[in-house]
C-alpha positions as CSV (number, residue, x, y, z in Angstrom):
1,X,0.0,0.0,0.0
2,X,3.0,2.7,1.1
3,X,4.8,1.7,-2.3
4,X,1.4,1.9,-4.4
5,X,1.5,5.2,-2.8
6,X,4.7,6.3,-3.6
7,X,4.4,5.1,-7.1
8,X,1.7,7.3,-7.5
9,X,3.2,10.2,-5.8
10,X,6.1,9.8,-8.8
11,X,4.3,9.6,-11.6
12,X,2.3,12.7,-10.6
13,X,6.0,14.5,-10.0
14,X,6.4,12.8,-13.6
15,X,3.5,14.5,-15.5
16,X,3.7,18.1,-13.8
17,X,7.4,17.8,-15.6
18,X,6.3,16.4,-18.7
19,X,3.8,19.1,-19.3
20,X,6.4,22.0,-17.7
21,X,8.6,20.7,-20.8
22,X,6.1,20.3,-23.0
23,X,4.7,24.1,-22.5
24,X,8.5,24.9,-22.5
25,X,9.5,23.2,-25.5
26,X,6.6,24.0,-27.8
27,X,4.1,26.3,-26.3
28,X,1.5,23.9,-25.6
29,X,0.1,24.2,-21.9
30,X,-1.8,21.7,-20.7
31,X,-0.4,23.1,-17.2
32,X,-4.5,23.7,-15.9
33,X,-6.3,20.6,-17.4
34,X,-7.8,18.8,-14.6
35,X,-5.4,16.3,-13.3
36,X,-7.6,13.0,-13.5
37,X,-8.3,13.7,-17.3
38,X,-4.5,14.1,-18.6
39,X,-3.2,12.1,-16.0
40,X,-5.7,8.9,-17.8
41,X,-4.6,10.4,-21.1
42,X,-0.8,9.9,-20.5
43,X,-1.1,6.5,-18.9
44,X,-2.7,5.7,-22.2
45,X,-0.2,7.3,-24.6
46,X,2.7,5.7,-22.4
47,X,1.5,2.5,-23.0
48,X,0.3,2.6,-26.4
49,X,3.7,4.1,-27.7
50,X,6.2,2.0,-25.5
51,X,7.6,4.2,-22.6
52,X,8.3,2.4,-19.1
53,X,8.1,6.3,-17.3
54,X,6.7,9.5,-18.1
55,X,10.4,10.5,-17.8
56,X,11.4,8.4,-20.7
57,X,8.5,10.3,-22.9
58,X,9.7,13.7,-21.5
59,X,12.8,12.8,-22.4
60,X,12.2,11.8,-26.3
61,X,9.6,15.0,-26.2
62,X,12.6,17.5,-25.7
63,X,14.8,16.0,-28.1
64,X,12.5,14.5,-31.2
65,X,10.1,17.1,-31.9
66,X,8.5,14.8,-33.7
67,X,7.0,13.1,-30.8
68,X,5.3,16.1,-30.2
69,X,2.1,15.6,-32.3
70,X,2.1,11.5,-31.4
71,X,1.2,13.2,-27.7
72,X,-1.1,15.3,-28.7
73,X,-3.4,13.2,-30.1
74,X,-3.7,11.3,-26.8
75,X,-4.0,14.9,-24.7
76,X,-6.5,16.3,-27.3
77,X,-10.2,14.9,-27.1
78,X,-11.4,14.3,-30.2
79,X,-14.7,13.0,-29.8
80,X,-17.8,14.9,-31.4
81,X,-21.0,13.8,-33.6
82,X,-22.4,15.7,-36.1
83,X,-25.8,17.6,-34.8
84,X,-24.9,16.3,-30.7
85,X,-27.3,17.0,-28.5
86,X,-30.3,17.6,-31.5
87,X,-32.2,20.1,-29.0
88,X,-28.8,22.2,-28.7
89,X,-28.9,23.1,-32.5
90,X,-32.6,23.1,-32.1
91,X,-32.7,26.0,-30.0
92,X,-30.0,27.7,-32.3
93,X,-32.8,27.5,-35.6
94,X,-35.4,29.0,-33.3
95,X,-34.3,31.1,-31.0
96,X,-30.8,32.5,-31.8
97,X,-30.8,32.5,-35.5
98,X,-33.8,35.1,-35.3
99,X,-31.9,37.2,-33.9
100,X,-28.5,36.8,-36.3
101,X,-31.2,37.2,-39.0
102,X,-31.1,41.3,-38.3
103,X,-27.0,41.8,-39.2
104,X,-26.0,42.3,-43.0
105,X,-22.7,39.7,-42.2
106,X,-22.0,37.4,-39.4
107,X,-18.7,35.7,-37.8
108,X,-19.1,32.3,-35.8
109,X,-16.7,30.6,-34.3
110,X,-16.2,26.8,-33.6
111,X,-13.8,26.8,-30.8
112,X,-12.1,23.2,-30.2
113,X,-13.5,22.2,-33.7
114,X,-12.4,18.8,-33.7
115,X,-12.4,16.7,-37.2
116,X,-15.4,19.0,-38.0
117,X,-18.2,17.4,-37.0
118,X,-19.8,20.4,-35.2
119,X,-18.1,22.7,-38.3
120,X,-20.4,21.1,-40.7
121,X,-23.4,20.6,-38.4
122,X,-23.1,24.6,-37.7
123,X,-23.0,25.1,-42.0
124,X,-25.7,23.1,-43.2
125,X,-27.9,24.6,-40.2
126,X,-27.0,28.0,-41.6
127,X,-27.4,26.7,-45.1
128,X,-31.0,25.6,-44.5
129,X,-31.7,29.2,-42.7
130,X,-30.4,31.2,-45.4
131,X,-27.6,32.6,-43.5
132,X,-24.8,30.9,-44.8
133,X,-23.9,33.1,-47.5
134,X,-23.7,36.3,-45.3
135,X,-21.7,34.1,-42.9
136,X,-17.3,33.4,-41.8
137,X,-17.1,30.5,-39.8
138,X,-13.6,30.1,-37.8
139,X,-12.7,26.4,-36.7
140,X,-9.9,26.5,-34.3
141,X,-8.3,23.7,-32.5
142,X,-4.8,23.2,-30.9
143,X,-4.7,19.9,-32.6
144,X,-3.2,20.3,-36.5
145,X,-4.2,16.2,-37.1
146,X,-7.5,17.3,-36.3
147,X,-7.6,20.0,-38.0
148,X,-6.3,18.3,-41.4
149,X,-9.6,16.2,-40.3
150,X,-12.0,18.7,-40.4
151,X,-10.6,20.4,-43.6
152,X,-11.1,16.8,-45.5
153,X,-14.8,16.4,-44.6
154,X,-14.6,13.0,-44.6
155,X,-16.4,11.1,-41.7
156,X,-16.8,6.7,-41.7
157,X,-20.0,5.8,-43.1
158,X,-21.4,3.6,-40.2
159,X,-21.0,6.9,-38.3
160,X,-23.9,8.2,-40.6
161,X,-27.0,7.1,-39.3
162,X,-26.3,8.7,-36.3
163,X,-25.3,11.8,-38.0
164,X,-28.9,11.4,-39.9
165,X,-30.9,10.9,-37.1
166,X,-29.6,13.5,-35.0
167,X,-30.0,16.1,-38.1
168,X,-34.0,15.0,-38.3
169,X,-34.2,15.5,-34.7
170,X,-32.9,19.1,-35.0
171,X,-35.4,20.3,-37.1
172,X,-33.4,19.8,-40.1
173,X,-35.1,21.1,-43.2
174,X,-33.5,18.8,-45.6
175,X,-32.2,15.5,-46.0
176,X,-28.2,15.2,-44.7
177,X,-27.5,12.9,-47.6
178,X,-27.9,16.0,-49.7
179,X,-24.2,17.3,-48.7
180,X,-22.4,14.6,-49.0
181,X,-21.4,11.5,-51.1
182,X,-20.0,7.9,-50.3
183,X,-16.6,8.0,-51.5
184,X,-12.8,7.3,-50.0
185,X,-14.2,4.8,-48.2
186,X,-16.4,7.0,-46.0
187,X,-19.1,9.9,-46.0
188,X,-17.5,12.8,-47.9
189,X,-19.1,16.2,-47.5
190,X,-19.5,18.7,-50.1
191,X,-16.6,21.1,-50.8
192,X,-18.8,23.9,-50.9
193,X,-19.6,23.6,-47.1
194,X,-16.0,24.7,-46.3
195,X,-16.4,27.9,-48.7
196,X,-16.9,30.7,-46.0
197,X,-14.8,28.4,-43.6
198,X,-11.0,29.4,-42.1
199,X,-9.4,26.4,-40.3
200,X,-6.5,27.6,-38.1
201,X,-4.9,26.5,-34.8
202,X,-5.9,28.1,-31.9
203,X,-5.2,28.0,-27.8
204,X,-7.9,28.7,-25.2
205,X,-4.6,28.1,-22.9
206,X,-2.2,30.8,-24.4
207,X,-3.8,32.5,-27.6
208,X,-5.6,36.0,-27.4
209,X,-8.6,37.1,-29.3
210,X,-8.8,37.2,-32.8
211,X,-11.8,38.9,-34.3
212,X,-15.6,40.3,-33.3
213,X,-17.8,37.3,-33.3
214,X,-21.8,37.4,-33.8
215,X,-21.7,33.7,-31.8
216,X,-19.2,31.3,-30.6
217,X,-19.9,27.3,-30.2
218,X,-17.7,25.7,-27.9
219,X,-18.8,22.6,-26.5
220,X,-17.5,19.7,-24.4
221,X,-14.1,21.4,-23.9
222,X,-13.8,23.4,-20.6
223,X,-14.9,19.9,-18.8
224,X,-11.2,19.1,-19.2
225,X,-9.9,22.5,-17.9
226,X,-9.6,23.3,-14.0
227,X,-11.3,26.5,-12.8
228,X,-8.3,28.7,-13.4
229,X,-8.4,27.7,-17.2
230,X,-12.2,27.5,-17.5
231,X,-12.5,31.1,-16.3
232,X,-9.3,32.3,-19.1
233,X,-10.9,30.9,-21.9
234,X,-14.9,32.3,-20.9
235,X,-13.0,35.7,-20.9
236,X,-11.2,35.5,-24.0
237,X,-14.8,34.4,-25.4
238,X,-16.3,37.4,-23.7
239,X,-13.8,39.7,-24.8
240,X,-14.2,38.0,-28.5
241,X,-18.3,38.4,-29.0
242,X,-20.0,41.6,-30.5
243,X,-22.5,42.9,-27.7
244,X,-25.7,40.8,-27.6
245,X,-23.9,38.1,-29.3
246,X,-24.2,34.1,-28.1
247,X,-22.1,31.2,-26.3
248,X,-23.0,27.8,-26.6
249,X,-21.3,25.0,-24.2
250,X,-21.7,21.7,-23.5
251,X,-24.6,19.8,-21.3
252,X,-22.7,19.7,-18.7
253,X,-20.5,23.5,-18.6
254,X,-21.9,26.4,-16.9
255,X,-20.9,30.1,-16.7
256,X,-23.0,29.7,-13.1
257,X,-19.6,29.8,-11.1
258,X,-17.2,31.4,-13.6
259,X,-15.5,35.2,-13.0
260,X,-16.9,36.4,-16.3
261,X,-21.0,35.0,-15.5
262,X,-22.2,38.6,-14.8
263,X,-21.3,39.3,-18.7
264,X,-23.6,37.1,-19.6
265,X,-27.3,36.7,-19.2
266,X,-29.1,32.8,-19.8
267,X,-30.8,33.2,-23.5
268,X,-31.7,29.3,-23.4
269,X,-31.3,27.7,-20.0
270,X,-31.7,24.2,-21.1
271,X,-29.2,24.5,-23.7
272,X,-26.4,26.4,-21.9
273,X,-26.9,29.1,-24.4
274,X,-26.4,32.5,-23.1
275,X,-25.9,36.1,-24.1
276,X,-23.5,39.3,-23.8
277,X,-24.9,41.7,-21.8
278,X,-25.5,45.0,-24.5
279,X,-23.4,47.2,-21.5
C-alpha cells in the first residue's frame, strides 16, 4: 500500500514535468487541465507508444520534436458527432438565428473544432436558414491532425446514421445525404460547405482574441480544464463576441460559477446558451 503510494506520488512529479517541458518546449500548456483527465490520457499514450516512465517520454519529447504531435493526439479529445445534442442546435434555428437574421454579415466561431463534425453541423444549419452566404465561420483547434480532419470532410460511413438521425431531430429542413457523397471509403461532404470556412490553430490556454464574433460554439471542452483555465478561456470568449452576441457550451458547462458569468445573461437555460450583456 505505502509503495502503491509512492508510485503514484512519482508519476504525478512525472507528469507536472512532462507538461512543464512540453509548454516549454513547444508552447502547448496543458499546465491547468484537470489532473484525473490528462493524467488517464498519458497512462494511455505511455503504453500505447512504448515508454516504461513518463520520464522516458519527457525525455524523447525535448529532443524528437517529432514526438510532439504522437502526444497530442492522446492529450486532445477528439470525440464529437455531427448535430450532438439535437435540441442544442434546435434551439439555435429558433431562438438565436432570429436574432442573427437582423445583421447584414455574421462571424461564428467553432472553438475546439475537432475533425469537424460540429463545423459542418453549424453550415448546413445555416445553409438551410439562409444565413450561410452572409456568414465566416472560424474552426480553431490546438490539434493540427484534427484540423487536417475537419478540412477533408470525410467522416466513416457507419457513423452516418447517427449523424442522420440526429440532423431529423434538430429540425433539419432537408435530407443530410444532400451534402455529402459515399466516397474514400467513408461519408465525404461537399466542398462547398468549407467555402466561408477558415481552419486555423488556436489555444484557449495561451492564444488571445482574434476577431468580433456574432456567436461562438464551444462545446464539451472546458470539462477538461480546471477553474483557473475555464475562467481564461470564458474571458477571451467574452472579450471575442460583439454585444448581444451568443455562447453555446456543452450539457454539462456552466458560466453559473465562472469570474466572467455577470457578462452574460441565460438566452436558453436548457441548452447552456447564453448572451453578452448590451453594456
Amino acid at each position: 500500500m505505502i509503495e502503491a503510494l509512492a508510485t503514484d506520488k512519482v508519476e504525478d512529479i512525472e507528469i507536472r514535468l512532462l507538461l512543464e517541458a512540453l509548454y516549454t518546449r513547444y508552447h502547448y500548456d496543458f499546465r491547468h487541465y484537470a489532473m484525473a483527465s490528462i493524467k488517464r490520457r498519458l497512462k494511455q499514450a505511455r503504453e500505447q507508444l512504448g515508454f516504461a516512465t513518463f520520464s522516458a517520454m519527457q525525455e524523447r519529447l525535448l529532443h524528437q520534436p517529432e514526438m510532439l504531435e504522437k502526444l497530442l493526439r492522446y492529450l486532445t479529445v477528439q470525440v464529437s458527432e455531427m448535430f450532438r445534442d439535437p435540441s442544442y442546435f434546435q434551439a439555435i434555428r429558433d431562438k438565436v438565428v432570429p436574432h442573427l437574421r437582423t445583421y447584414p454579415s455574421l462571424k461564428l466561431w467553432i472553438a475546439g473544432c475537432s475533425a469537424g463534425e460540429e463545423l459542418y453541423s453549424m453550415v448546413i444549419l445555416f445553409r438551410e436558414e439562409g444565413l450561410e452566404d452572409r456568414t465566416l465561420f472560424y474552426a480553431t483547434d490546438i490539434s493540427k491532425d484534427a484540423l487536417h480532419a475537419a478540412e477533408a470532410g470525410i467522416f466513416a460511413l457507419d457513423r452516418i446514421p447517427l449523424f442522420t438521425e440526429n440532423h431529423r431531430k434538430s429540425g433539419g429542413k432537408s435530407s443530410l445525404s444532400d451534402y455529402y457523397k459515399a466516397a474514400y471509403g467513408g461519408a465525404s461532404f461537399d466542398k462547398s460547405l468549407r467555402r466561408n470556412v477558415v481552419f486555423s490553430d488556436h489555444s484557449l490556454v495561451t492564444d488571445a482574441v482574434f476577431g468580433e464574433m456574432h456567436m461562438i460554439s464551444c462545446r464539451n471542452v472546458l470539462i477538461y480544464f480546471d477553474r483557473l483555465l475555464q475562467d481564461r478561456a470564458l474571458g477571451l470568449f467574452e472579450d471575442s463576441l460583439a454585444r448581444k452576441g451568443f455562447l453555446g457550451l456543452g450539457a454539462k458547462e456552466s458560466l453559473r460559477f465562472s469570474a466572467h458569468s455577470g457578462g452574460f445573461v441565460d438566452f436558453v437555460r436548457d441548452e447552456k446558451i447564453y448572451q453578452r450583456r448590451a453594456d
